[in-house]
N, C-alpha and C positions, 0 to 999 in steps of 0.2 A: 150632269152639272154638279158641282161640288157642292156640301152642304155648308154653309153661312149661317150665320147668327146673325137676327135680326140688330140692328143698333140700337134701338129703343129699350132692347132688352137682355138681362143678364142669360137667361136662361131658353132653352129651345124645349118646346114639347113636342117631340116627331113619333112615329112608329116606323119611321124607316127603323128595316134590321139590316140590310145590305148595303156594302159601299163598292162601286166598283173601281177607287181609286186605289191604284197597287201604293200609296204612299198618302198618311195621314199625314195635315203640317198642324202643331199644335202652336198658340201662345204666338199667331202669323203678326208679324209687323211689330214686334217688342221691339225695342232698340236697347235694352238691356236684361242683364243676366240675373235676376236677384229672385225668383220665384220659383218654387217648384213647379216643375211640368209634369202631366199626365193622367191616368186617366182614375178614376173612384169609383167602387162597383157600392152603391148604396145595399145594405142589407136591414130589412125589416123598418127602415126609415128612423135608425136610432135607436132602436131595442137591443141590437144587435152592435159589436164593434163594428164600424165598415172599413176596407180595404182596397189600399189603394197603391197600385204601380208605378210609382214616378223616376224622376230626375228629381232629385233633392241636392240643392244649390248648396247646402251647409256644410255635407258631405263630400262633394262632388262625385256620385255615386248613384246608382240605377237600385232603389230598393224596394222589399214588398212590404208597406206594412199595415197595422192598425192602426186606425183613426175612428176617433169620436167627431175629427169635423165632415162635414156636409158636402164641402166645397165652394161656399157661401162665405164671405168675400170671395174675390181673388187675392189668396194668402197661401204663404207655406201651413202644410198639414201640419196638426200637432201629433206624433208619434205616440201611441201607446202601449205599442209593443210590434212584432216582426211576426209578419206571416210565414208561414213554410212553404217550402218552396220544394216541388219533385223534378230531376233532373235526371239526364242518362249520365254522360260523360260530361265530366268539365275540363275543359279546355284551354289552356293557357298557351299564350305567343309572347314569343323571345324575351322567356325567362322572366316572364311575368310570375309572380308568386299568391300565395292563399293567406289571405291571415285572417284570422281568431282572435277574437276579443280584440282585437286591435296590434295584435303580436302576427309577425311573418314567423318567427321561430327559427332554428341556426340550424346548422349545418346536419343531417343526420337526424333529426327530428320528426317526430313522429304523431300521428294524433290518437288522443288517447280518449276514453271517457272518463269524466270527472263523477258520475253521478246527476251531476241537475245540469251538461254539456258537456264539447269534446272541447280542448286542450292540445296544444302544442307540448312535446315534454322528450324529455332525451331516450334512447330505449331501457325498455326496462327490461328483467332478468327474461334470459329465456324460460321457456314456460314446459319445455318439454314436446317431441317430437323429430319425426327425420326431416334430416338433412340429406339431402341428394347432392352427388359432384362434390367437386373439390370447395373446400371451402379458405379461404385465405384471410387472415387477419395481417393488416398494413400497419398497427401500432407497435412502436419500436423500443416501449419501457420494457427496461429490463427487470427481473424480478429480484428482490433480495429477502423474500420472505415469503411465508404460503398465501398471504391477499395481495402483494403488488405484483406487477405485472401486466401482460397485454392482455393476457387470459387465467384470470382466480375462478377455481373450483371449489362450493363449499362441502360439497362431500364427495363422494369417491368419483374413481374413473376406473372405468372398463374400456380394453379396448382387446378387439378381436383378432388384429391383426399386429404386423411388427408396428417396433417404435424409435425413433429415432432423437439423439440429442444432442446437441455440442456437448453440454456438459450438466450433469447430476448433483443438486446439491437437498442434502438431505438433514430434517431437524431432529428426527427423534429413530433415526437408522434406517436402514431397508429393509423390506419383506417380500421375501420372495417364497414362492410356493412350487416344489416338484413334486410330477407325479401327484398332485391333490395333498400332499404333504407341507405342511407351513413350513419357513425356515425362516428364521426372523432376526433379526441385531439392533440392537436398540443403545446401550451403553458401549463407551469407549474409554479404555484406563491408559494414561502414561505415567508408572512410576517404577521405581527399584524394588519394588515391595509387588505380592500377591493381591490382586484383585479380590471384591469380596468372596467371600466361600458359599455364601447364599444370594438368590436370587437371581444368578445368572441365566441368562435367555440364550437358544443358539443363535448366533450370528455376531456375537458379544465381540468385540475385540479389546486386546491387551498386548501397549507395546514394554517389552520388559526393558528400561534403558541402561540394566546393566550389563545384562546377552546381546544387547543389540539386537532381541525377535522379535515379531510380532507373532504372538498366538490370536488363534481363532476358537470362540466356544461354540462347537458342534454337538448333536444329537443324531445318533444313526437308529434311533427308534428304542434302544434297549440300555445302550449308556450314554452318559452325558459326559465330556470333557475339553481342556485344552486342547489346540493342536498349533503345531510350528507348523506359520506355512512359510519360513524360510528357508531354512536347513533342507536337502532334497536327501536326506536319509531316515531311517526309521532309528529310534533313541529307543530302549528298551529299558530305560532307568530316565524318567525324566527329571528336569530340573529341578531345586529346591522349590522354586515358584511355583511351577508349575502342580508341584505335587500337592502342596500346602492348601488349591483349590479345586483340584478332582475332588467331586461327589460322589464318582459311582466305583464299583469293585475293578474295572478295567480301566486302565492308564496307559497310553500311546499317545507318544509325539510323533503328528505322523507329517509328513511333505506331502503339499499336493501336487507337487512333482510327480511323486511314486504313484500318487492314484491315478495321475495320466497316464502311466505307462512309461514316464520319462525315465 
């Protein structure tokens, strides 16, 4: 037989521990909605918060929380804070969502910890670690400086293997390295006149717009100078320009044509 409350009385004092109805009905014969339903586990009779499992009508939501009420009227509990709750998996149907603090959180969101909770928040930098498989990035900005773009690096890149690009644009020159050897370019001169005499780094370029050349400043380990990479001949007297910024005892304009082999 099911267990009944007396009518005389708000409260039942039983020692049943067992029910063998597969389905408790609580709050039977209300004809409306306006009450929390469920069940209160008294703890220490008040010394203690007590906690209680309901239907909370304000929220329209199943939550676990603390209470200082009794149960005593029949009234909504007063909240004084949220029990914790241990779970395995949680489970969501057709695209039901999680929200935090009251926030679902957009697209790509992530939960994070705040410190004193977690948080909905956008991802933040990576943190370091491999990556397995192919990885693909779907955003389509294009870059026009070293932070914009789909993907900004703020310090270097290594990479082991080839590299591929439509196209290279570069702020302060390129550096490339043979054989464990730097090679580097960093300044770029357009005028009728001699580029400085000091300071030049190899990979330097200078287009002369009175020759119409562009020279390249190379280092082969022991001297330092211009070189025509237009002309596919060897100059054995070179230019005025050109000579006005040789630093070192040896001077050739040389093609890299000829270094081909061409």
């Amino acid at each position: 037989m099911a267990l009944t409350k007396p009518k005389l009385s708000n409260n039942i004092d039983t020692d049943v521990s067992i029910f063998s109805d597969p389905i408790v009905v609580l709050k039977q014969g209300s004809m409306s909605a306006d009450t929390d339903v469920g069940f209160l586990f008294n703890r220490a009779n008040g010394l203690v918060s007590n906690v209680a499992l309901i239907w909370q009508e304000s929220t329209k939501s199943l939550v676990h929380i603390l209470t200082n009420s009794s149960g005593q009227p029949n009234a909504n509990l007063a909240v004084t804070g949220y029990a914790n709750v241990t779970v395995g998996n949680i489970l969501t149907i057709a695209g039901a969502g999680i929200y935090v603090n009251g926030s679902l959180g957009g697209p790509g969101d992530v939960l994070v910890s705040t410190g004193s909770g977690i948080s909905w928040a956008p991802p933040g930098a990576f943190q370091g670690g491999n990556v397995t498989g192919t990885t693909q990035f779907s955003n389509t900005v294009q870059s026009t400086s070293t932070t914009t773009g789909a993907v900004t690096v703020t310090g270097g890149v290594g990479v082991a293997g080839n590299v591929y690009a439509n196209a290279v644009y570069t702020v302060t020159g390129l550096r490339w390295a043979a054989n464990g050897a730097a090679f580097s370019g960093g300044n770029r001169y357009t005028a009728n006149t001699a580029p400085p005499t000091s300071g030049n780094i190899a990979g330097d370029q200078w287009y002369d717009t009175v020759e119409d050349i562009l020279y390249e400043y190379i280092s082969d380990g022991t001297s330092s100078y211009w070189v025509d990479t237009v002309t596919p001949v060897f100059a054995t007297t070179p230019t005025t320009n050109v000579a006005a910024v040789v630093t070192t005892t040896t001077v050739e304009t040389l093609s890299p044509f000829l270094l081909a082999g061409m």
